[in-house]
N, C-alpha and C positions, 0 to 999 in steps of 0.2 A: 504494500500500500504506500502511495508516493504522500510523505505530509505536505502540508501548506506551505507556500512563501510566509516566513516570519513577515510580519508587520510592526508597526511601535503601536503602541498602547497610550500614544501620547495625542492630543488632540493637533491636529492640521494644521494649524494659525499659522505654524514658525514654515510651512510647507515640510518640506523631507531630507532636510542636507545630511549630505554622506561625511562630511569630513569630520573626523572626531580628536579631538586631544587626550594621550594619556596624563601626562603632565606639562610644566609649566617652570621654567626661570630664568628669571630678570624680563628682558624684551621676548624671551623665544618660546614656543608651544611646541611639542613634541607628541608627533601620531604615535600609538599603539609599537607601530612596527619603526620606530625612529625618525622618520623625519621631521626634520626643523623647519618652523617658519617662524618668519621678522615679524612677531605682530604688534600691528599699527593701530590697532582694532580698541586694543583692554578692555575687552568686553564692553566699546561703545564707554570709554572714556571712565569706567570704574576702577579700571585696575591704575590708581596714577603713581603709583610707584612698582609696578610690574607683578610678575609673578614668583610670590612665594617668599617676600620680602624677610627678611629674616627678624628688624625688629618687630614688623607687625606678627608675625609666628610667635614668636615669644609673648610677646604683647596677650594673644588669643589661648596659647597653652596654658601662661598661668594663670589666665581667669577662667577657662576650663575648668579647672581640678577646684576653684575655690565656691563658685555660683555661678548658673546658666540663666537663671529666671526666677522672679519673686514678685511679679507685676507693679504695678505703678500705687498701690495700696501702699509700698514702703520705700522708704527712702534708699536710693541708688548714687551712691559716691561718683560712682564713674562715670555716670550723667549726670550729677550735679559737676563736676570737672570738667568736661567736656564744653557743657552750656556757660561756663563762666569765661571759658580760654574765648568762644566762639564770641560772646559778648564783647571781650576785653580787646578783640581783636576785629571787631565791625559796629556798624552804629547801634547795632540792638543793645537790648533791655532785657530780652526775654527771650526764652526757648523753649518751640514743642518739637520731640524726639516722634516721628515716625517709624517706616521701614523702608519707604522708598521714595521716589519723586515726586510721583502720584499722589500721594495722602501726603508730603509736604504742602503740594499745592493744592490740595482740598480743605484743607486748615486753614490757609490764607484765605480760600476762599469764604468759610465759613466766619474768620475774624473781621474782613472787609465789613460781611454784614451784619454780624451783631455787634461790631462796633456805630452805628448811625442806628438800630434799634433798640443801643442804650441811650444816643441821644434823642430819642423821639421822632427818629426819620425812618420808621420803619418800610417807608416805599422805597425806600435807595435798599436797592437787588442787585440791577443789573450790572455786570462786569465786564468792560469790553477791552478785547486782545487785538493783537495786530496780526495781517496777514502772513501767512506762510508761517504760520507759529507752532508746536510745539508742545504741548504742557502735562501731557500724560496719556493715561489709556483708562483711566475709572471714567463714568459718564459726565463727570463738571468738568472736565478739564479736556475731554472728546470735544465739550457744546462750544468750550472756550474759543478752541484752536478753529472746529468746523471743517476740517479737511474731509471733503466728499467721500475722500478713499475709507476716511474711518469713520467715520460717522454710520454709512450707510447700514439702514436694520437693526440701528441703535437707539437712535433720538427721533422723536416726534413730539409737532408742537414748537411753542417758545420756552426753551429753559432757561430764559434768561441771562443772556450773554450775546456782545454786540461784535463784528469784527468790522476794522475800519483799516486802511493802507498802511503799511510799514513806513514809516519817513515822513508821513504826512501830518503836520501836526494843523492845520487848518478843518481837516477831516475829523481828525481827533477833538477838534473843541466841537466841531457840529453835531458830536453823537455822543455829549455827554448832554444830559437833562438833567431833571430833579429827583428820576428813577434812578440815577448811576451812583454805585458803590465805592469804585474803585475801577482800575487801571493796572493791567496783568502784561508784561514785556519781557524778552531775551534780551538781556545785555548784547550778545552774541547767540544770532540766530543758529541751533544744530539741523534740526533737518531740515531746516528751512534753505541750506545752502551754505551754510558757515556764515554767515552778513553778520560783520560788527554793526550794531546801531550806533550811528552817529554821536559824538557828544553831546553836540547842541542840541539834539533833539532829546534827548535825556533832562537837558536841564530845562529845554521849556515844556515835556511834562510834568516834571516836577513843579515848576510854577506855576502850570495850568491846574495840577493834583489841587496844590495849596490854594489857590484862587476860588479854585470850585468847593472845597469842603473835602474832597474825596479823597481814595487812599492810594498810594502806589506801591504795586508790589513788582519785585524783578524776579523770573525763574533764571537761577544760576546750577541747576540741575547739572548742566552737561560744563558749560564755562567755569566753573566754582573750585575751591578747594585748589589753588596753584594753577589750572590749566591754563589761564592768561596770561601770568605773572606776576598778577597779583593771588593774594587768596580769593580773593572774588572780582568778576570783571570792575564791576561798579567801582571798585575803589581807582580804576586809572581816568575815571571822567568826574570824580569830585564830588559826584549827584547819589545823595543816598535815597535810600526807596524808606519805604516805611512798615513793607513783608519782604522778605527774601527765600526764596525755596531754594536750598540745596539736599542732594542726596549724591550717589555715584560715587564721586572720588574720596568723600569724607568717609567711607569705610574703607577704600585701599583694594575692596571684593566681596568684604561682608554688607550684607543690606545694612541700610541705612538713614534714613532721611532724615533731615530738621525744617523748620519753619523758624525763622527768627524773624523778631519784632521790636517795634519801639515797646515802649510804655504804653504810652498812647496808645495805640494801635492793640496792644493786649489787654490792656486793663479793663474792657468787658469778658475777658477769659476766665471767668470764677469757676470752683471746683464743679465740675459733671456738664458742661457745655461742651468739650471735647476730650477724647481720651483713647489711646491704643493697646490693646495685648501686649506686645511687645515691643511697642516703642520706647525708646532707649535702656534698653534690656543692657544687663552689664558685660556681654559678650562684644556687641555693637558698639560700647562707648567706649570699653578697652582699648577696642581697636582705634575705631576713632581718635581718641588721648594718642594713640600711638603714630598715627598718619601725621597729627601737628605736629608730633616731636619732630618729623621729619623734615615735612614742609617747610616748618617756620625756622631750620636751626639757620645760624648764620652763613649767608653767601648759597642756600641751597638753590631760591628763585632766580638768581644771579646766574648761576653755572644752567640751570634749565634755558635762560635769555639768551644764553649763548649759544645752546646745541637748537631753538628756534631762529636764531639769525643765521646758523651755519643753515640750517632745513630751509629755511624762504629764499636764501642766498641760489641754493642748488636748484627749485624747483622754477626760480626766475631763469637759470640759465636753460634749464629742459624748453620752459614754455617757449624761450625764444627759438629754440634750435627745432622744436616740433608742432609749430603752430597749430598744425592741422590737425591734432593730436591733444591740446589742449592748450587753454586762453588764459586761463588767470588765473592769480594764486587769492586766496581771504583768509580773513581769521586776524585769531592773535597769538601770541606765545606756542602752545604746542598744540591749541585747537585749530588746525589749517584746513583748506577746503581746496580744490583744484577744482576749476569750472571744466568739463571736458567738450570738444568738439565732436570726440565719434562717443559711441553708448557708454555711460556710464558701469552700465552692467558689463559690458563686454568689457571694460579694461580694469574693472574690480577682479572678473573672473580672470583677464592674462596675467595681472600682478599674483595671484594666486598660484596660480601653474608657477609662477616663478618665485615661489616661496617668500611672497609679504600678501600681509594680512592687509587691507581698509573697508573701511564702512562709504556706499553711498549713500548722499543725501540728495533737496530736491533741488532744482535746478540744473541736473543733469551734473551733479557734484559727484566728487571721491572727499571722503574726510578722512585728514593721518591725526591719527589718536595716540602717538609712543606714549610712553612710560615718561612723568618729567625727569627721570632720573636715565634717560636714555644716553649712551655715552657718543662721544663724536666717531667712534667707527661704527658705531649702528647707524646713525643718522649716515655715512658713504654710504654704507652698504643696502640703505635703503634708494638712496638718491641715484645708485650705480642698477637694482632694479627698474627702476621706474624709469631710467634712460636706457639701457638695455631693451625694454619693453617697448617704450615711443620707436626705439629703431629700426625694430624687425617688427612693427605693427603692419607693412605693407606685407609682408610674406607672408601673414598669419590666413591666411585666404577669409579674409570678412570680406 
């Protein structure tokens, strides 16, 4: 009797990829049967100090063998450590510990509004994002972004949430009213294309924010924790928000999210209006404690600025030599984006064949996600793929 073709057991969303990792370290993934790939990927910008980092291992073993989990009923050191470093080092006040990006930016979303329904504005709801945005995959942060692709089979109706142009800030006073909440933005757009937003437009939402009464929140989800070269975008244009979502890199690999806030902005947050199972569980915040030691010690963002100007330096030189092959470089620090001329899919998949890892994004992008501890022969040896690839792209018969 012949059995069945094995199947996964896993639901279809992700599709069916074949390629699998046994392990993992520093920049490199290693298949089952040994081979090595340069990944550019870290899991979409999680891993930002790579794989298998040795203080974050330590970091996660001795909180292992001490406490896993005691829920938010009792006081947590390591979250309370975490939330003061995170304080002491951006404009917040305050901190809620999630698990992921998603329910960081569902928090905010939820603080937006019950902060105007403790001041007696209980009609200010609505929250409006910018195009080509971003903000998660729970259903407020699908309505936020609106991208057709995710949406669809999801949402129906009005849930409250408005989308207006990227860079437009004439657009953006015409579609706040006396319903609007708040004001949800990418520092630096990710799937949107890699797109830094502008400075100046930061700071005249910010005085449009304060003009009108409402709140500004920035998602630093994917931008946050070093990837700029700052710990969070926001801090290189001057203009503080008043929510901040990060999650991704503040674990290093373990889930993670926060939501940070002013005062203002949380101090309608009293005990049982928000709360998670395991948000900032003491496994999570270990680590976390452990990623700043990294990030923040001295001269680390310094030597990352450098292996990001040698990486924009090499990627200027391809674009000019390969035009037809790709246009433009974006980003910042080690969140880069390469706009491509032929499919993005197709030269995500030749970089592959050729043992480097990237993520596309939209606008027909590739995004390089290294490790910010990436050393300068990783960064050749990515730069010598990626031109290698642009130059036998005519023979590849597409």
């Amino acid at each position: 009797m012949t059995s069945a073709p094995i199947t996964s057991a896993l639901m279809s969303n992700y599709g069916n990829p074949e390629l699998e990792f046994d392990h993992g370290k520093g920049c490199y993934l290693f298949t089952p049967t040994g081979e090595r790939y340069l990944d550019f990927t870290m899991g979409i910008a999680v891993n930002c100090l790579g794989h298998c980092h040795p203080h974050l291992i330590a970091a996660l073993q001795e909180q292992s063998q001490k406490i896993w989990h005691s829920s938010n009923l009792f006081r947590i050191p390591q979250a309370e450590r975490l939330a003061r470093r995170l304080v002491e080092l951006t404009f917040a006040d305050r901190v809620f510990f999630s698990n992921s990006g998603t329910e960081a930016v569902e928090a905010g979303f939820k603080i937006m509004r019950r902060y105007h329904y403790s001041r007696g504005e209980a009609q200010r709801v609505r929250i409006i994002a910018l195009s080509q945005s971003f903000h998660g995959r729970t259903l407020a942060p699908l309505a936020a972004s609106a991208n057709p692709l995710h949406v669809e089979g999801f949402l129906t109706g009005d849930p409250g949430f408005d989308q207006v142009p990227w860079n437009d800030i004439a657009a953006l006073r015409a579609a706040i009213t006396d319903t609007t909440a708040g004001v949800i933005l990418e520092p630096i757009q990710g799937e949107g294309g890699i797109r830094v937003t502008p400075f100046d437009y930061l700071r005249q939402v910010r005085e449009l924010c304060d003009e009108k009464g409402i709140l500004l929140m920035f998602d630093e989800v994917q931008s946050g924790v070093g990837r700029s070269g700052y710990l969070y975008a926001y801090q290189a244009s001057g203009v503080a928000p008043d929510l901040l979502a990060s999650a991704k890199g503040l674990g290093g690999g373990f889930p993670i999210g926060a939501c940070i806030a002013s005062e203002r902005a949380a101090a309608p947050m009293v005990a049982g209006t928000h709360g998670s199972t395991f948000g900032g569980n003491p496994l999570a915040t270990a680590v976390g404690n452990a990623v700043l030691d990294v990030i923040m010690a001295p001269g680390f963002l310094d030597e990352m600025m450098q292996r990001s100007a040698q990486l924009c330096a090499g990627l200027a030189d391809i674009i000019a030599d390969y035009p037809h092959i790709v246009s433009q470089q974006t980003g910042m620090g080690l969140m880069l984006g390469i706009k491509c001329i032929v499919s993005n899919t197709d030269l995500a998949t030749a970089l592959k064949e050729a043992r480097l890892l990237v993520v596309k994004a939209g606008g027909n992008s590739l995004r390089l996600l290294p490790p910010l501890n990436v050393t300068a022969a990783e960064v050749d040896q990515a730069l010598a793929i990626i031109r290698a690839t642009c130059a036998n792209w005519p023979t590849r018969g597409d």
